[in-house]
PLY file of the C-alpha trace (Angstrom):
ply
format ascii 1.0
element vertex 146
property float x
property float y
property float z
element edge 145
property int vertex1
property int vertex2
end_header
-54.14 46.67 93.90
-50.64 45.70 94.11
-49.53 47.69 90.58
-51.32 50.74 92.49
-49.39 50.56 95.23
-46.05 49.92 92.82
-46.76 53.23 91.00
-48.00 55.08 94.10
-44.23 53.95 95.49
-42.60 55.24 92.14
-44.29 58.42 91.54
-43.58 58.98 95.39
-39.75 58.35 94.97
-39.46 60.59 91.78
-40.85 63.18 93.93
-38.38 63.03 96.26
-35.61 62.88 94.00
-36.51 65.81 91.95
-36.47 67.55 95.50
-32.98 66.69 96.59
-31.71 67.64 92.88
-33.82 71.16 93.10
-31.42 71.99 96.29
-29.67 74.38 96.91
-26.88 76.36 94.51
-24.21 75.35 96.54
-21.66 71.77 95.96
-20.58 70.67 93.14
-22.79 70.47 89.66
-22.17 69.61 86.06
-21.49 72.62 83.94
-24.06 75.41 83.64
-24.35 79.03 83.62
-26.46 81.28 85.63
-26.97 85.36 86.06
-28.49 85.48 89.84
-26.57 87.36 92.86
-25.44 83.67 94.24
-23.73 81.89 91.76
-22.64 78.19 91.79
-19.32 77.37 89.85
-17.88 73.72 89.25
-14.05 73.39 89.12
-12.72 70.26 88.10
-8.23 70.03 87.71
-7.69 67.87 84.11
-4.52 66.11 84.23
-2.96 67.31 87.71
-2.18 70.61 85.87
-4.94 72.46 84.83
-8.00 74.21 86.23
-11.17 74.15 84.43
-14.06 76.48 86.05
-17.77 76.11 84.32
-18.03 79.38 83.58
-15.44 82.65 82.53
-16.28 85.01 83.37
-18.89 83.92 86.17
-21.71 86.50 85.65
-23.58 87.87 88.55
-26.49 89.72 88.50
-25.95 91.83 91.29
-27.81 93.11 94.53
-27.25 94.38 97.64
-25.99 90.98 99.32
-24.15 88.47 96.86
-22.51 85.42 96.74
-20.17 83.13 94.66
-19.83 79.28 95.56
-16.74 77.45 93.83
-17.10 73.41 94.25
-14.80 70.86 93.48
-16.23 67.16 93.33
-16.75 66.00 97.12
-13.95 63.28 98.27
-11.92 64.02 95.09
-8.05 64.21 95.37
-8.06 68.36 95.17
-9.30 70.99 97.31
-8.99 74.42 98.22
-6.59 75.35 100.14
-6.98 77.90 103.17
-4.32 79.65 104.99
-3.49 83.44 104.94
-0.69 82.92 102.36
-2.60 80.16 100.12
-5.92 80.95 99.66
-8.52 78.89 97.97
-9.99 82.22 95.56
-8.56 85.32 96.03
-9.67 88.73 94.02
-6.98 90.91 92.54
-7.08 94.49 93.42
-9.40 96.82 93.43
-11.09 95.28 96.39
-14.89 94.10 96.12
-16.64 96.11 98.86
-16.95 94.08 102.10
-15.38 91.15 100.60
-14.82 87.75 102.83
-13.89 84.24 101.28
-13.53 81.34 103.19
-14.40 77.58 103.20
-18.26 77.16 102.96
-18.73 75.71 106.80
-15.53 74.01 106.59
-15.95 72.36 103.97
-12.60 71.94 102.08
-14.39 71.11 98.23
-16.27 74.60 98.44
-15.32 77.87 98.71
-17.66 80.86 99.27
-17.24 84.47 98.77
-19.52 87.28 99.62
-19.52 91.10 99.04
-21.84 94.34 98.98
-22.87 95.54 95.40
-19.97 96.68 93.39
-19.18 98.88 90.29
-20.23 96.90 87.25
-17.03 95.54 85.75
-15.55 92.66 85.32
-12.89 91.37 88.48
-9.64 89.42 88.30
-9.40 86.38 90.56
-7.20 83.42 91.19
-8.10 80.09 92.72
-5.89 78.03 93.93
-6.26 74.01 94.59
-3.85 71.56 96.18
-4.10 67.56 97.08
-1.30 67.58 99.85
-1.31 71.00 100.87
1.86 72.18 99.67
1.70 71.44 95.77
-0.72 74.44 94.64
-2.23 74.90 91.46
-3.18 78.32 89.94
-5.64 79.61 87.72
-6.81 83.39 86.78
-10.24 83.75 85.57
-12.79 86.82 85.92
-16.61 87.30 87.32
-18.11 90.01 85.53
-20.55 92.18 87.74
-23.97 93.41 86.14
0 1
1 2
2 3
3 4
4 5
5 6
6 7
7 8
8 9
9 10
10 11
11 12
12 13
13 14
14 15
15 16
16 17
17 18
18 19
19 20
20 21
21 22
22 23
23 24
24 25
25 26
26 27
27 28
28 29
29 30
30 31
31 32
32 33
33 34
34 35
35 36
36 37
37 38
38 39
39 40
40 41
41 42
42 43
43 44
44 45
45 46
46 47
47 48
48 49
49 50
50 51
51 52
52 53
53 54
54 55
55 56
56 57
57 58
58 59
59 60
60 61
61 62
62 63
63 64
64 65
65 66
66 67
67 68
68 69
69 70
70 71
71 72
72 73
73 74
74 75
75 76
76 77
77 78
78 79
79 80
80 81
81 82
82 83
83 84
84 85
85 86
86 87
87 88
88 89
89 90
90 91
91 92
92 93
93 94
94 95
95 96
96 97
97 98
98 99
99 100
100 101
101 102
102 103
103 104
104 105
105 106
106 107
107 108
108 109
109 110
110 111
111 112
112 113
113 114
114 115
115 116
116 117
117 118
118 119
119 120
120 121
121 122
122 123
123 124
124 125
125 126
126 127
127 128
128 129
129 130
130 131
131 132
132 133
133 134
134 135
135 136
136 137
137 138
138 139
139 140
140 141
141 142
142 143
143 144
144 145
């Protein structure tokens, strides 16, 4: 009775951990590549100097409404900045249509940007990261719209 009740308990905790890890696309994840219209992209900084995304380009498979999440490990020493003149991603010209990036709900270790389907190319952007708010690092890497 008592190894029943053991294995009921274990089989019932696996289940709930393979819900949490089947979440949402959003936060930080080890890294993996994806083609959907919301994408999920780690960032990690290697020795205070560079910035390493998962993927480059970060492909999207595009619809009308779509998203791209950039995540930095929670409580680490980096995040993204953002103020009008240091923003945490920011897309080189030519605009995507209806474009907005901001903080995911004020969250400072995930950025979010979302736009209307676009011409399928591939798009210049540059993130930016900073531990103290005035020290910013910069990288330039590219999503490629399908």
């Amino acid at each position: 009775m008592n190894k029943s009740l053991s294995l009921i308990a274990a089989i019932g905790f696996v289940l709930v951990l393979t819900a949490c890890a089947a979440g949402s696309l959003r936060g930080y994840k080890p890294f993996g590549v994806q083609a959907t219209n919301e994408s999920s992209v780690s960032v990690d900084v290697i020795d205070d100097q560079y910035i390493v995304v998962s993927q480059e380009p970060i492909y999207v498979k595009q619809d009308d409404d779509n998203a791209i999440y950039w995540s930095l490990k929670p409580g680490g020493a980096y995040y993204f900045p953002d103020t009008p003149q240091d923003r945490g991603i920011n897309f080189q010209p030519p605009p995507l249509p209806q474009l907005m990036c901001h903080t995911y709900n004020g969250d400072k270790y995930t950025f979010v940007c979302t736009y209307k389907k676009a011409t399928k190319k591939k798009y210049l952007y540059t993130i930016k990261v900073t531990k103290d708010g005035s020290n910013i690092l910069t990288s330039d890497p590219t999503v490629m719209n399908n």
